[in-house]
VOBA-1610 file (N, C-alpha, C; in pm, whole numbers, padded with zeros to 5 digits, always signed):
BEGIN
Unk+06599+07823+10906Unk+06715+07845+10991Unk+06843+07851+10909Unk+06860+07752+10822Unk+06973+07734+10723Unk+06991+07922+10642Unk+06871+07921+10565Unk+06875+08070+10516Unk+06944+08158+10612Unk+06871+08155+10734Unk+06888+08290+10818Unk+07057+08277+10851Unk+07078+08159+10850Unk+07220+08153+10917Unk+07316+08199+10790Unk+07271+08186+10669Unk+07354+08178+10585Unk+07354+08374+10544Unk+07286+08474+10590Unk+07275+08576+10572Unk+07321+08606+10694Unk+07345+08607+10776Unk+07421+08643+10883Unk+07557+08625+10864Unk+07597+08551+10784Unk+07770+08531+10739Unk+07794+08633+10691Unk+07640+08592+10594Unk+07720+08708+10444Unk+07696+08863+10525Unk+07641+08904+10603Unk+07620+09024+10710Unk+07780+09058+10733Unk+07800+08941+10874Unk+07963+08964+10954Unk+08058+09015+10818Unk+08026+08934+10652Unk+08152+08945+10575Unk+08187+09052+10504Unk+08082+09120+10540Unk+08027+09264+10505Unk+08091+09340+10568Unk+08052+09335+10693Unk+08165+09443+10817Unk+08260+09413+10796Unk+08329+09300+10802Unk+08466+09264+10786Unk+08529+09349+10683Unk+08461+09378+10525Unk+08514+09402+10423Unk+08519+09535+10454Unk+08412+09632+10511Unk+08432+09758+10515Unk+08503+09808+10646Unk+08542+09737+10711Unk+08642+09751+10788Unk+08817+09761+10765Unk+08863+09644+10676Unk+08916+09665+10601Unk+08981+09751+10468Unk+08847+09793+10445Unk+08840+09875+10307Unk+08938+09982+10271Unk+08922+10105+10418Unk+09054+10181+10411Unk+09151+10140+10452Unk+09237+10009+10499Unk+09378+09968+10498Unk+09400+09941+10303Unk+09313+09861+10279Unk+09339+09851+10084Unk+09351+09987+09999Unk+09262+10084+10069Unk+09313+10184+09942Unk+09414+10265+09956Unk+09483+10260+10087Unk+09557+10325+10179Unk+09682+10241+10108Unk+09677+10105+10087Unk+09762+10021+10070Unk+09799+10045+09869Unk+09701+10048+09814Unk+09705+10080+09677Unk+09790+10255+09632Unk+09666+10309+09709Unk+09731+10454+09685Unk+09891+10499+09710Unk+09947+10413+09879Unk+10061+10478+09853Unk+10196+10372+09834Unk+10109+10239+09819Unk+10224+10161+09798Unk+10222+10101+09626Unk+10096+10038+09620Unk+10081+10002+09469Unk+10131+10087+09390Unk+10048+10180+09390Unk+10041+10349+09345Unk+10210+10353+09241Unk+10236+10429+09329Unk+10391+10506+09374Unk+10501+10346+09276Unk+10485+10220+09338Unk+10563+10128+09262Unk+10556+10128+09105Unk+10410+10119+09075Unk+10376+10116+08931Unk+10434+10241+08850Unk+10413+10375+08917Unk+10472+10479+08874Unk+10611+10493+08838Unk+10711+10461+08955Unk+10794+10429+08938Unk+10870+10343+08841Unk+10810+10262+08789Unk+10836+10087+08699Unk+10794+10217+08557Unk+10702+10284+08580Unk+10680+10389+08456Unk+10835+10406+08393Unk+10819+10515+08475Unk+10937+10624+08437Unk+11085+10615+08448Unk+11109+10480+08473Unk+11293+10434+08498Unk+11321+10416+08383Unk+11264+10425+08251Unk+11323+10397+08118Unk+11353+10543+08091Unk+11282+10644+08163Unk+11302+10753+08039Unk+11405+10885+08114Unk+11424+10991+08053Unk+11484+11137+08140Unk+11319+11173+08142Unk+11324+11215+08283Unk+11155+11272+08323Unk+11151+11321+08402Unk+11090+11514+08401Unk+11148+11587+08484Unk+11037+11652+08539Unk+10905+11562+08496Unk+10769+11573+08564Unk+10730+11724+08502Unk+10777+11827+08446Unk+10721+11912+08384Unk+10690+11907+08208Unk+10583+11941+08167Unk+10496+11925+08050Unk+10588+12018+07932Unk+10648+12127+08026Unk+10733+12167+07886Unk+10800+12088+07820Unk+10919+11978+07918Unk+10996+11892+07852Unk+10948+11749+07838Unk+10922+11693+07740Unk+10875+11571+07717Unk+10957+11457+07783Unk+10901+11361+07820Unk+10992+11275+07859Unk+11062+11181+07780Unk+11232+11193+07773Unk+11314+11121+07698Unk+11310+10962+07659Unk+11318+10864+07571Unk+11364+10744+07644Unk+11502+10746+07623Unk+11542+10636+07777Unk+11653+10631+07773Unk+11702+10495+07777Unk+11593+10394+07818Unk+11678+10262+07825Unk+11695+10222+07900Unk+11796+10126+07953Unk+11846+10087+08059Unk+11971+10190+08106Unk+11994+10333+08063Unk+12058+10350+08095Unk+12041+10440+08207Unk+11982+10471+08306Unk+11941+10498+08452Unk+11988+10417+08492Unk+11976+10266+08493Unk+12034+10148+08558Unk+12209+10153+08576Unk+12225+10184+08505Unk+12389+10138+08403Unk+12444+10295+08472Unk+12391+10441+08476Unk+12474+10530+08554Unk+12474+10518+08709Unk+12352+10478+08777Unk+12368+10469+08908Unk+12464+10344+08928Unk+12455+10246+08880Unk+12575+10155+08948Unk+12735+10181+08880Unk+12764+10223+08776Unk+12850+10226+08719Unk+12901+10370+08779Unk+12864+10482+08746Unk+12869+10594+08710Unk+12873+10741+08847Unk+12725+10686+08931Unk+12720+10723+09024Unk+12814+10708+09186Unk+12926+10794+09166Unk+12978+10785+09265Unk+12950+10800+09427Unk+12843+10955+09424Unk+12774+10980+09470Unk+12707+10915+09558Unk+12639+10794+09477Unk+12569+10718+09505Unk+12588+10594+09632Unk+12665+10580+09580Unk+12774+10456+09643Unk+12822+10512+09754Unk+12893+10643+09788Unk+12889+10713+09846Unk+12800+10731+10006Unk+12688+10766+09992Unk+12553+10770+10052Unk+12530+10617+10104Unk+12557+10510+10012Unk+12530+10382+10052Unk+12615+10364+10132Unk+12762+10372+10131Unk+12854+10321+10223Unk+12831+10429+10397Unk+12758+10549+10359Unk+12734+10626+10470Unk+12622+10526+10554Unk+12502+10512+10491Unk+12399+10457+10568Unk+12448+10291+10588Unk+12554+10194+10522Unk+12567+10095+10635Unk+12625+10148+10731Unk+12747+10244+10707Unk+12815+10297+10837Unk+12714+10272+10963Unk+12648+10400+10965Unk+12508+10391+11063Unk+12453+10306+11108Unk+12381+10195+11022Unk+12315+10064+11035Unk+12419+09985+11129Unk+12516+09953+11115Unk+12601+09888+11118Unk+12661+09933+11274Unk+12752+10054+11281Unk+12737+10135+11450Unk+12632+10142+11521Unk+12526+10130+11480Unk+12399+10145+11529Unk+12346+10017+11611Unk+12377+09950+11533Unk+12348+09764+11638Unk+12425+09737+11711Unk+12582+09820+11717Unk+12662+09722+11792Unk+12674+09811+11934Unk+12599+09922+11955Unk+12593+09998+12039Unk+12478+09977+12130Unk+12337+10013+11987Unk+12238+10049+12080Unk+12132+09910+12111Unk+12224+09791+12022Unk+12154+09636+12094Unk+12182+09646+12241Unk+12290+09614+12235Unk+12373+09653+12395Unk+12292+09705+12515Unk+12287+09843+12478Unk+12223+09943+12542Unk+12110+09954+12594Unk+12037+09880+12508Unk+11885+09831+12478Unk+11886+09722+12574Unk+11950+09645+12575Unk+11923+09521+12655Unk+11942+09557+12807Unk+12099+09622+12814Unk+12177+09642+12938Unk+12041+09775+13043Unk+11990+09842+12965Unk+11849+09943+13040Unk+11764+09802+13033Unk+11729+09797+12977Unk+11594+09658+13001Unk+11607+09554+13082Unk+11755+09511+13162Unk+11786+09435+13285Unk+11767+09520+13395Unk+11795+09630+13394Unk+11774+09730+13513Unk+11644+09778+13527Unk+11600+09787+13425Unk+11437+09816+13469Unk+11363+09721+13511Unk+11395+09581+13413Unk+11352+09463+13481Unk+11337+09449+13599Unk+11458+09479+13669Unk+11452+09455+13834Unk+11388+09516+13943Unk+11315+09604+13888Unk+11214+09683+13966Unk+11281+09733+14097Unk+11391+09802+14051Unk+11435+09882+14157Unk+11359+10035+14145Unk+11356+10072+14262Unk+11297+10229+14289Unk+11347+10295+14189Unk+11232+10387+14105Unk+11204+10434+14053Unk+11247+10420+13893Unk+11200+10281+13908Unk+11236+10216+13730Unk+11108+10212+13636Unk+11001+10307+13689Unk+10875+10307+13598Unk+10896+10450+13519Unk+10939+10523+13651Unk+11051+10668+13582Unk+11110+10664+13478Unk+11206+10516+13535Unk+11307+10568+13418Unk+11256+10497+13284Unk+11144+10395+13313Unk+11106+10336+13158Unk+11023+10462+13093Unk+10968+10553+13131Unk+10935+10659+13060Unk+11034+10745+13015Unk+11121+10752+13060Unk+11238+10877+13048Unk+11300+10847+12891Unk+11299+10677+12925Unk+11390+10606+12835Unk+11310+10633+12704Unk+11192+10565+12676Unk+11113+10589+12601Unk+11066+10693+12527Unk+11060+10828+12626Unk+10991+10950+12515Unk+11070+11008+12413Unk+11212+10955+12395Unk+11249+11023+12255Unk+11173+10948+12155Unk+11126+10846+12179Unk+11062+10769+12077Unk+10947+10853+12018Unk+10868+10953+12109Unk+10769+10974+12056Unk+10787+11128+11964Unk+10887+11175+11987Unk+10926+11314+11937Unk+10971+11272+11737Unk+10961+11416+11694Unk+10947+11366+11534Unk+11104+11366+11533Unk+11153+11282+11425Unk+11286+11318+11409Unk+11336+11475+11375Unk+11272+11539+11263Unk+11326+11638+11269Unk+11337+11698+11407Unk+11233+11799+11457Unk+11283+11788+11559Unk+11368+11773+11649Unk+11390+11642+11700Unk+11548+11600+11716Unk+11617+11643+11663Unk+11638+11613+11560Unk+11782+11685+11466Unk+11835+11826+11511Unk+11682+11864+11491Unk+11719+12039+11503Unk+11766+12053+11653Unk+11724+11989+11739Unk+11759+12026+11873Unk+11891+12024+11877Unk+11897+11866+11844Unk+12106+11833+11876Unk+12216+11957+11744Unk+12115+11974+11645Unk+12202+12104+11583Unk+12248+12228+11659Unk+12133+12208+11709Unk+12145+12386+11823Unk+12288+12321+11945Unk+12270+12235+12011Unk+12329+12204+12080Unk+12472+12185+12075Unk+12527+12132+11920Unk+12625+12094+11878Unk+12705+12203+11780Unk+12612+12327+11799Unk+12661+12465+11701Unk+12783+12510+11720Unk+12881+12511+11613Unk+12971+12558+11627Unk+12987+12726+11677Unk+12873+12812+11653Unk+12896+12941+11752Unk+12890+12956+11892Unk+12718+12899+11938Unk+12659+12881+12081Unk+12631+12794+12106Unk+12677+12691+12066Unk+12616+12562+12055Unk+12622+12510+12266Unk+12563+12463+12290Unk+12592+12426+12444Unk+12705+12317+12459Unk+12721+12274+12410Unk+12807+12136+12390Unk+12981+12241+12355Unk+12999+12291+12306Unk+13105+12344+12269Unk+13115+12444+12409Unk+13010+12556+12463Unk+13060+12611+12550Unk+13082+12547+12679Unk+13011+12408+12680Unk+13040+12333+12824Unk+13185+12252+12816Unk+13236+12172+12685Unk+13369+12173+12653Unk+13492+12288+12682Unk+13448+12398+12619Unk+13575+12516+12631Unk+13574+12578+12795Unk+13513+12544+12858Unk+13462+12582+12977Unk+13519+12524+13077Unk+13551+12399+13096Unk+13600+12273+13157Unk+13719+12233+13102Unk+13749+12344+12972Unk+13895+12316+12948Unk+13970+12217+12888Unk+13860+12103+12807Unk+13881+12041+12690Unk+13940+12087+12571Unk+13851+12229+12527Unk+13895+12276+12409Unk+13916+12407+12493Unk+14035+12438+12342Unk+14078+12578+12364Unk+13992+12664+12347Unk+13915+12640+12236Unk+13846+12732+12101Unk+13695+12631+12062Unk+13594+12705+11995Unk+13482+12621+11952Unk+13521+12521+11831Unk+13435+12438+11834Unk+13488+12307+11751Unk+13394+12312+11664Unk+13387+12299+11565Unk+13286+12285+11424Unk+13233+12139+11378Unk+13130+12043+11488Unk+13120+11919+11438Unk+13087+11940+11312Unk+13033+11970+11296Unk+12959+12005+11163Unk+13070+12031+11023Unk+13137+12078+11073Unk+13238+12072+10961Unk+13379+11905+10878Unk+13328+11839+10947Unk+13396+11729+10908Unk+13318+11563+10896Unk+13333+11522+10786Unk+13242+11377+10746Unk+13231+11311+10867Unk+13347+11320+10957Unk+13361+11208+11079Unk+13293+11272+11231Unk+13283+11392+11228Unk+13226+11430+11343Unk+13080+11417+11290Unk+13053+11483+11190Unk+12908+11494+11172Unk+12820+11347+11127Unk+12928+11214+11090Unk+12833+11132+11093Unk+12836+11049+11235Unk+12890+11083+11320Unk+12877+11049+11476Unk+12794+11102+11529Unk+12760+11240+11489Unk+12658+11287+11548Unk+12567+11251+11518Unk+12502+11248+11374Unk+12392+11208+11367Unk+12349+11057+11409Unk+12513+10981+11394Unk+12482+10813+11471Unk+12417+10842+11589Unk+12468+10952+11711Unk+12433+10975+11837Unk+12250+10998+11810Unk+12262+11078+11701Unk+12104+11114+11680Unk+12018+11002+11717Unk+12040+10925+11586Unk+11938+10822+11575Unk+11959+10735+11699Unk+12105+10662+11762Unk+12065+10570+11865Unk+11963+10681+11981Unk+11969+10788+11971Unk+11912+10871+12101Unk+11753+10834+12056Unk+11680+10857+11958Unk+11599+10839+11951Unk+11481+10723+11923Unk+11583+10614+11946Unk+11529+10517+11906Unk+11554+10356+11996Unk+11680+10433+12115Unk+11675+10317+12197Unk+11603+10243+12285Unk+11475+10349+12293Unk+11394+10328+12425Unk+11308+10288+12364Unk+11264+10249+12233Unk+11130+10136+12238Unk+11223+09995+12151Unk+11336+09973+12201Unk+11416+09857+12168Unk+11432+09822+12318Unk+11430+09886+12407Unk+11449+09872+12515Unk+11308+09808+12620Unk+11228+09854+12543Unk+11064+09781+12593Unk+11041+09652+12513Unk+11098+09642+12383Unk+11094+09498+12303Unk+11177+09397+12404Unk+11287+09478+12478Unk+11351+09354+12527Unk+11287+09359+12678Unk+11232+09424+12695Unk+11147+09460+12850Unk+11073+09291+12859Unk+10995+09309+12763Unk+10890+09242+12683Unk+10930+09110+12682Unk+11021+09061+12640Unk+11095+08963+12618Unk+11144+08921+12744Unk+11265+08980+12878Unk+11261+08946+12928Unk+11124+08887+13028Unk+11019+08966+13044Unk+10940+08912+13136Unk+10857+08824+13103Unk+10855+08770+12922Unk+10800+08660+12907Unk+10864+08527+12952Unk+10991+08555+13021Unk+11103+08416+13068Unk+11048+08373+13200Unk+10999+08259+13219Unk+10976+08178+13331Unk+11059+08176+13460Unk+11011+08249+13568Unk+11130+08285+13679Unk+11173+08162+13729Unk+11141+08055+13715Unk+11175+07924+13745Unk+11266+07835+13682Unk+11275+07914+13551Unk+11434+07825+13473Unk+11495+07884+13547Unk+11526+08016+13604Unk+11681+08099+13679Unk+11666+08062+13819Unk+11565+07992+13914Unk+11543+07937+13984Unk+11635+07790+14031Unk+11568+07702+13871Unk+11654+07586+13899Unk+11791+07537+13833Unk+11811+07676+13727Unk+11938+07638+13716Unk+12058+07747+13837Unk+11974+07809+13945Unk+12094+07851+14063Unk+12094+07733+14142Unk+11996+07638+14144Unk+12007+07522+14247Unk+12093+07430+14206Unk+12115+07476+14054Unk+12189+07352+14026Unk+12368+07382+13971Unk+12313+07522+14064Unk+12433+07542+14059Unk+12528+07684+13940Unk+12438+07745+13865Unk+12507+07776+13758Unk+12512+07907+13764Unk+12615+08017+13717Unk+12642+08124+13782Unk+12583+08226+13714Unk+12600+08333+13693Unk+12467+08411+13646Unk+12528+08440+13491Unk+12691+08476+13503Unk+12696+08439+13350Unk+12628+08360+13257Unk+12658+08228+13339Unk+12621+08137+13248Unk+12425+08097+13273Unk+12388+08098+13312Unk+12237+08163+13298Unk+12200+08247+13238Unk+12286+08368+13160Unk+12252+08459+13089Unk+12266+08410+12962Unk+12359+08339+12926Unk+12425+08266+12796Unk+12315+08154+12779Unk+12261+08096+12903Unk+12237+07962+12863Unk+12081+07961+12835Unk+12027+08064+12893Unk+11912+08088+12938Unk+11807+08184+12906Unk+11846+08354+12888Unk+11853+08458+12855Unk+11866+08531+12733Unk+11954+08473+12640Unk+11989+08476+12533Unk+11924+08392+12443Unk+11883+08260+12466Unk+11796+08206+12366Unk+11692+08190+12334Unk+11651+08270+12492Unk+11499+08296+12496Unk+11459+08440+12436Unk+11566+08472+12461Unk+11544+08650+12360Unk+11601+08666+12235Unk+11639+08481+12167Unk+11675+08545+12030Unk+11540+08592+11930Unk+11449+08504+11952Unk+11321+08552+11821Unk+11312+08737+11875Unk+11260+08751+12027Unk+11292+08947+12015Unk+11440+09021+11959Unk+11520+08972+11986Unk+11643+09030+11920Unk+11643+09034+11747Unk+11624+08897+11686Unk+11633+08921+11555Unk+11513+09016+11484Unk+11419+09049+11594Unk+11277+09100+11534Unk+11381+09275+11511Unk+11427+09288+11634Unk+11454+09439+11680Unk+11580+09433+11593Unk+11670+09358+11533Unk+11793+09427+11450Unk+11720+09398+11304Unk+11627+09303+11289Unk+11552+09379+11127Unk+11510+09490+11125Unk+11421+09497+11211Unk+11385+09684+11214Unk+11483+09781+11217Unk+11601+09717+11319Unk+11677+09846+11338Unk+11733+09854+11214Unk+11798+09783+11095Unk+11881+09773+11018Unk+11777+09852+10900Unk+11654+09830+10852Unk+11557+09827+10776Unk+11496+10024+10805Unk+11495+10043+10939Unk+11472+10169+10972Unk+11621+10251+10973Unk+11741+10228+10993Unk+11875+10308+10964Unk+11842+10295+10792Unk+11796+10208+10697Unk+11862+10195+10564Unk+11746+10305+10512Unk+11667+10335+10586Unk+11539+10425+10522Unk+11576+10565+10585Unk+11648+10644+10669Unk+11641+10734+10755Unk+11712+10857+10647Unk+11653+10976+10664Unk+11681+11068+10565Unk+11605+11213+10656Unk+11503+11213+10752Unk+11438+11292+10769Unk+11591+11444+10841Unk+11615+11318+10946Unk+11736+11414+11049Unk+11904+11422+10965Unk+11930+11374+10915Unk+12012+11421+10782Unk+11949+11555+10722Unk+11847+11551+10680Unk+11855+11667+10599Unk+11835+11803+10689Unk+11786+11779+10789Unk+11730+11839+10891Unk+11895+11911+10976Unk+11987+11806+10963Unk+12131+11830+11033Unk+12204+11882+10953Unk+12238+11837+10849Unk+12380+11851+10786Unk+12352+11885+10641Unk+12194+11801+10562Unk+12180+11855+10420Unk+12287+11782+10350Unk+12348+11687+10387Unk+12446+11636+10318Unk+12600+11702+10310Unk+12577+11779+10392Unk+12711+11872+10413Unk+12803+11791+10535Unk+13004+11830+10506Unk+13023+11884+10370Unk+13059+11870+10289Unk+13045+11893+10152Unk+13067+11868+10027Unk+12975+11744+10032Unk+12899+11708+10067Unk+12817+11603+10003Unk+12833+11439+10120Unk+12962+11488+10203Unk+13035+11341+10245Unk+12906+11333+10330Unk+12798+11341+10372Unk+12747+11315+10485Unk+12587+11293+10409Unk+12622+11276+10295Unk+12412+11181+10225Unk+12383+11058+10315Unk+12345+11045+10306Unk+12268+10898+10322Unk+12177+10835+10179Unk+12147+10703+10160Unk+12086+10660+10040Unk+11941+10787+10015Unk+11873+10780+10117Unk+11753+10812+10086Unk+11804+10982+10061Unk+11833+11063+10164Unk+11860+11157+10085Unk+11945+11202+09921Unk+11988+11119+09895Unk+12053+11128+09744Unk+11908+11091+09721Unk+11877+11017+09707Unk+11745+11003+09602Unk+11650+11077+09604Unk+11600+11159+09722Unk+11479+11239+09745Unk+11574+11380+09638Unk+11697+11399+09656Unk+11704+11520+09595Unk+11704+11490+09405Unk+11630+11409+09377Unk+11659+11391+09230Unk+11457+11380+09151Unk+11383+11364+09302Unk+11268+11356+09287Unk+11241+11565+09323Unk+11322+11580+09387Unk+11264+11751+09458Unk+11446+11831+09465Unk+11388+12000+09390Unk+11521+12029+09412Unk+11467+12122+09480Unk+11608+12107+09554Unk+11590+12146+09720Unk+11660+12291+09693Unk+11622+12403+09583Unk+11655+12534+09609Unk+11806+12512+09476Unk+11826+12437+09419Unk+11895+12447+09331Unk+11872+12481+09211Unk+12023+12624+09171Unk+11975+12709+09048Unk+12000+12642+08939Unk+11964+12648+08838Unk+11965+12588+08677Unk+11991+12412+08712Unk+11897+12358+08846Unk+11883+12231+08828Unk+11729+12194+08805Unk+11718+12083+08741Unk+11563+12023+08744Unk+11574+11904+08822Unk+11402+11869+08817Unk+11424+11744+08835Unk+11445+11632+08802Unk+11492+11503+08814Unk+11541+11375+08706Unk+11448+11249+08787Unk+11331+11265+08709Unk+11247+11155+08861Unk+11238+11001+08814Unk+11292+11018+08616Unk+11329+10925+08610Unk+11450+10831+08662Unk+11531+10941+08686Unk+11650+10856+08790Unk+11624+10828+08894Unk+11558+10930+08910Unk+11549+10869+09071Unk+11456+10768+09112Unk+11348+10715+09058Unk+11311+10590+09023Unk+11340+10486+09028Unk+11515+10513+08904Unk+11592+10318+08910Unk+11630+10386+09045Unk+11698+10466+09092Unk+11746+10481+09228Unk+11668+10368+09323Unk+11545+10426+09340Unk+11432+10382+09439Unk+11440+10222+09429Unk+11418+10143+09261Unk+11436+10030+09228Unk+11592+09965+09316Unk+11662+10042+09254Unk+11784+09956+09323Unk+11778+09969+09474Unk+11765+10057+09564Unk+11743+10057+09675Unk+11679+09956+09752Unk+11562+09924+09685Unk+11442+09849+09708Unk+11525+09710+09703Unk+11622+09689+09548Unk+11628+09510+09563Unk+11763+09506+09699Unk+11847+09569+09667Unk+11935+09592+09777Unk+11839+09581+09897Unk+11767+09643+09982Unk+11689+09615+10104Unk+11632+09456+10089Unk+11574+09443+10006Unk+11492+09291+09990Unk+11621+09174+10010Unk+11740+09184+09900Unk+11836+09111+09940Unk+11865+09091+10071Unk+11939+09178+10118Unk+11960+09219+10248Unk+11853+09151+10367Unk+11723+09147+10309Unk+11618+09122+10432Unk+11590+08964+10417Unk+11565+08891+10280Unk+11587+08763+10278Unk+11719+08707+10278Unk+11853+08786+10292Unk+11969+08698+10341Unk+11940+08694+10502Unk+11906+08774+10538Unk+11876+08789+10707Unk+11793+08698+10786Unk+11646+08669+10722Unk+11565+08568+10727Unk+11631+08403+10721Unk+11665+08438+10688Unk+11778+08269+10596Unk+11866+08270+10700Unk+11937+08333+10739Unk+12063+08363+10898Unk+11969+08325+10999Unk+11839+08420+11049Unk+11771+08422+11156Unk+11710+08260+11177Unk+11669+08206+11036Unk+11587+08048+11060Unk+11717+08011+11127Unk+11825+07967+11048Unk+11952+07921+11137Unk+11957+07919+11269Unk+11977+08047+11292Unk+11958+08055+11416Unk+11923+08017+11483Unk+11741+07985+11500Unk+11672+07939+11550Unk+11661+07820+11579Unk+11730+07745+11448Unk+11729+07548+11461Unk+11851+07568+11541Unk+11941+07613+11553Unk+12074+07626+11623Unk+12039+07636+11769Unk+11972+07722+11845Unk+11871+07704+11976Unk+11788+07594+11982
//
């Protein structure tokens, strides 16, 4: 019996392993992979073609992107922009739909789908849609403006750092409020209808039931949904390039697009590629996010002993 039982483990540990098996190589190939590569080639000029050998250079990839790269810095101060407008809007928003659906008024299963399906559309996509929409020739948005007698004449979002990074802010909260809006769905209906029960008996007004009650029960979902949100704005590059390309003159990169164009040139004459830069790029990006995510962790415990 002992035997038999003891081959039946080693059986289950078997499935287990090959069950597993493709999350590990999945996990090697494009995360191990790609890091080690990277940790390669940040010393040298490397332009991934065999004609030109790869340079060493040192630490000095390191030393032009922070020093040197204006560009750079640039793109970074664009994507907190985003990150940053992005929470103080579409937390809000997110919550304020997720009380109304909560309440199961007529036809709030509607609108939790309505809310939701930009989630499932690709970003590009998106992008391209709100481009068409926001076109400075036919754009619909410009002829329903000049129409109603806002504008005189068509307006060129697209032509200025400040319209075009609103738009694409509009982008991303559009596509991404409605499954922040089911996290807090989620959250509210894990709350016991009986704390809001006995604290109206005892008197307390709905403000303060929301503050007292509402809020601390939805901080662990809240801090879950502004890591992501902050962590998914600091990665976003698809609908940028898809919108604007970094146009114009460049004011409208984001981090990740500066760096993807140093790994791939995007149709540029007498440029190569520099994948050793773009590498420390990736590196610095990376400790910047990690900082950023264990100062956040360290805030969020707070938090929590603070509740």
């Amino acid at each position: 019996m002992i035997k038999k039982r003891k081959v039946d483990l080693i059986g289950s540990h078997t499935q287990e392993f090959f069950m597993l098996l493709p999350f590990f190589i999945g996990f090697l190939t494009f995360t191990i992979y790609p890091i080690l590569w990277a940790l390669r080639w940040v010393l040298f000029d490397y332009s991934g073609s065999p004609a030109i050998p790869p340079y060493f250079l040192g630490l000095d990839n390191f030393a032009r992107a922070i020093f040197r790269d204006r560009e750079f810095w640039r793109s970074m101060s664009n994507t907190f922009y985003l990150a940053f407008m992005k929470l103080i809007i579409e937390l809000p928003l997110a919550l304020v739909l997720a009380f109304f659906v909560n309440n199961k008024v007529k036809g709030s299963s509607t609108l939790r789908v309505i809310y939701f399906l930009p989630t499932v559309f690709s970003m590009a996509i998106i992008g391209l849609v709100f481009t068409i929409l926001f076109s400075a020739y036919n754009g619909i948005v410009n002829s329903f403006l000049v129409g109603i007698g806002i504008l005189e004449q068509n307006f060129n979002f697209f032509g200025s750092r400040w319209s075009a990074m609103n738009i694409i802010l509009l982008v991303s909260i559009w596509s991404t409020f409605g499954i922040n809006m089911i996290y807090f769905l989620m959250g509210l209906q894990n709350i016991p209808n009986e704390l809001y029960e006995c604290a109206t008996l005892d008197g307390a007004s709905g403000p303060r039931q929301f503050f007292s009650i509402t809020i601390p029960l939805l901080a662990p979902v809240m801090q879950m949904i502004i890591m992501l949100s902050v962590i998914g704005t600091m990665r976003i590059n698809d609908v940028v390039l898809v919108m604007t390309n970094g146009q114009p003159g460049g004011t409208t990169e984001v981090a990740m697009t500066h760096i993807l164009k140093f790994f791939f040139n995007f149709g540029g004459i007498g440029q190569r590629r520099q994948l050793g830069y773009g590498s420390a790029l990736t590196i610095i990006m990376g400790v910047i996010l990690a900082i950023m995510t264990l100062t956040y962790l360290k805030l969020s415990k707070r938090m929590k002993s603070a509740y």
